[in-house]
C-alpha positions in Angstrom: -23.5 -14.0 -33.9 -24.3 -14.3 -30.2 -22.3 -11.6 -27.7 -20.9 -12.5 -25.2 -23.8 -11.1 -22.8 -26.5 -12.8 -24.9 -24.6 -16.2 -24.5 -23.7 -15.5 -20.7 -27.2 -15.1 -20.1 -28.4 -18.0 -22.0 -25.9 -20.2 -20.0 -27.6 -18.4 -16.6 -31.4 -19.2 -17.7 -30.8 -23.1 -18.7 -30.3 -25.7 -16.7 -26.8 -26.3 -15.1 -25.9 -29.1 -16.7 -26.0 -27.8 -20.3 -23.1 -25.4 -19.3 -21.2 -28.6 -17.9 -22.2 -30.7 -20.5 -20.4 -27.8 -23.0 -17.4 -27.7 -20.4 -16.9 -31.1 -20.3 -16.9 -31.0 -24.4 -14.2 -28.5 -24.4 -12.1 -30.3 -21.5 -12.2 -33.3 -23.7 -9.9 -31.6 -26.4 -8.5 -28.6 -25.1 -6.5 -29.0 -21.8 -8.3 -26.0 -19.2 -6.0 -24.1 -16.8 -7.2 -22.4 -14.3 -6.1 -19.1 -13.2 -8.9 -18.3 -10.4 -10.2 -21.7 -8.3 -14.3 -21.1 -7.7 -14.4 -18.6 -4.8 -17.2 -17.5 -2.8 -17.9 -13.7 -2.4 -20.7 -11.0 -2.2 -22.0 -8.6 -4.5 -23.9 -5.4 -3.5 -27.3 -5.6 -5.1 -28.0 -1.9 -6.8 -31.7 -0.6 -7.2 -33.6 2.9 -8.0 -35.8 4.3 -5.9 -38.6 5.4 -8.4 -40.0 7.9 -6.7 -36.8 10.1 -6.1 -34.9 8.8 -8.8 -32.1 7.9 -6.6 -30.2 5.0 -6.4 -29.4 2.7 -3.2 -28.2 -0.3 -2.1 -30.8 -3.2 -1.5 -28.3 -5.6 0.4 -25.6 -7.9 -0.4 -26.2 -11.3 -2.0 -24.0 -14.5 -2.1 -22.1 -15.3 -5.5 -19.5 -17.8 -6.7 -16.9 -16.8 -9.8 -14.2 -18.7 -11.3 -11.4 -17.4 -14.1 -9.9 -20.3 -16.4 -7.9 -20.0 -19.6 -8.1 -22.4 -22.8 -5.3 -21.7 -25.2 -4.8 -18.2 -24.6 -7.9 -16.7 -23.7 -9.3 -16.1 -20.3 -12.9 -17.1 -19.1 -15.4 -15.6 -16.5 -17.9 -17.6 -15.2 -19.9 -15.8 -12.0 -23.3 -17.0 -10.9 -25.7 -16.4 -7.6 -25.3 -18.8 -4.9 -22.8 -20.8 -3.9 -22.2 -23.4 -7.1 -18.4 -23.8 -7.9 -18.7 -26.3 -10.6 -21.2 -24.2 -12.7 -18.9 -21.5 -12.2 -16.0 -23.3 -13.7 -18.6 -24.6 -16.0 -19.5 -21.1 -17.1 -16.1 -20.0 -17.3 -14.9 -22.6 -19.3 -17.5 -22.2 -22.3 -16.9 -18.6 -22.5 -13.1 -19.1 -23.3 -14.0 -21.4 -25.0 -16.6 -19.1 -27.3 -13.9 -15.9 -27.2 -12.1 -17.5 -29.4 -11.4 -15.3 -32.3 -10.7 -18.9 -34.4 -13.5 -21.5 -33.7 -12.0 -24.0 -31.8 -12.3 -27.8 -33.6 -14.2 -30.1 -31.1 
């Protein structure tokens, strides 16, 4: 079985429309509230100086997350850039995939 960071990142490395295709599956039979819109905000981006072993803060970079809920399980969806609707996209699928029962589609 896939975690939930092994699917997250698989969602991250496709294409966009394969997470909005499998949003748009769900949406179809399962009715998607959602608790956080897509908002813009920015991350600090954390690296390690090799040399000292020390860490410090590279800069800050642009991201979009969104917070839905299908039944009664929340979904995360957070990705680089500014790109609300794969956020939602994201979010949706991973509610969607907490399940503990598989959801019939």
């Amino acid at each position: 079985m896939l975690t939930r960071r092994r699917r997250t990142q698989i969602l991250a490395d496709s294409r966009p429309a394969v997470a909005e295709d499998l949003a748009a599956l769900v949406e179809r039979h399962y009715p998607v509230v959602e608790v956080f819109p897509p908002r813009q905000g920015l991350v600090m981006c954390q690296v390690r100086e090799t040399a000292r072993n020390s860490r410090f803060y590279l800069g800050e970079a642009l991201m979009t997350e969104c917070r839905v809920r299908v039944g009664e399980v929340e979904g995360l969806g957070a990705v680089l850039g500014s790109n609300s609707t794969q956020a939602r996209a994201m979010a949706v699928v991973d509610a969607a995939l907490s399940h503990t029962e598989p959801l019939a589609c």
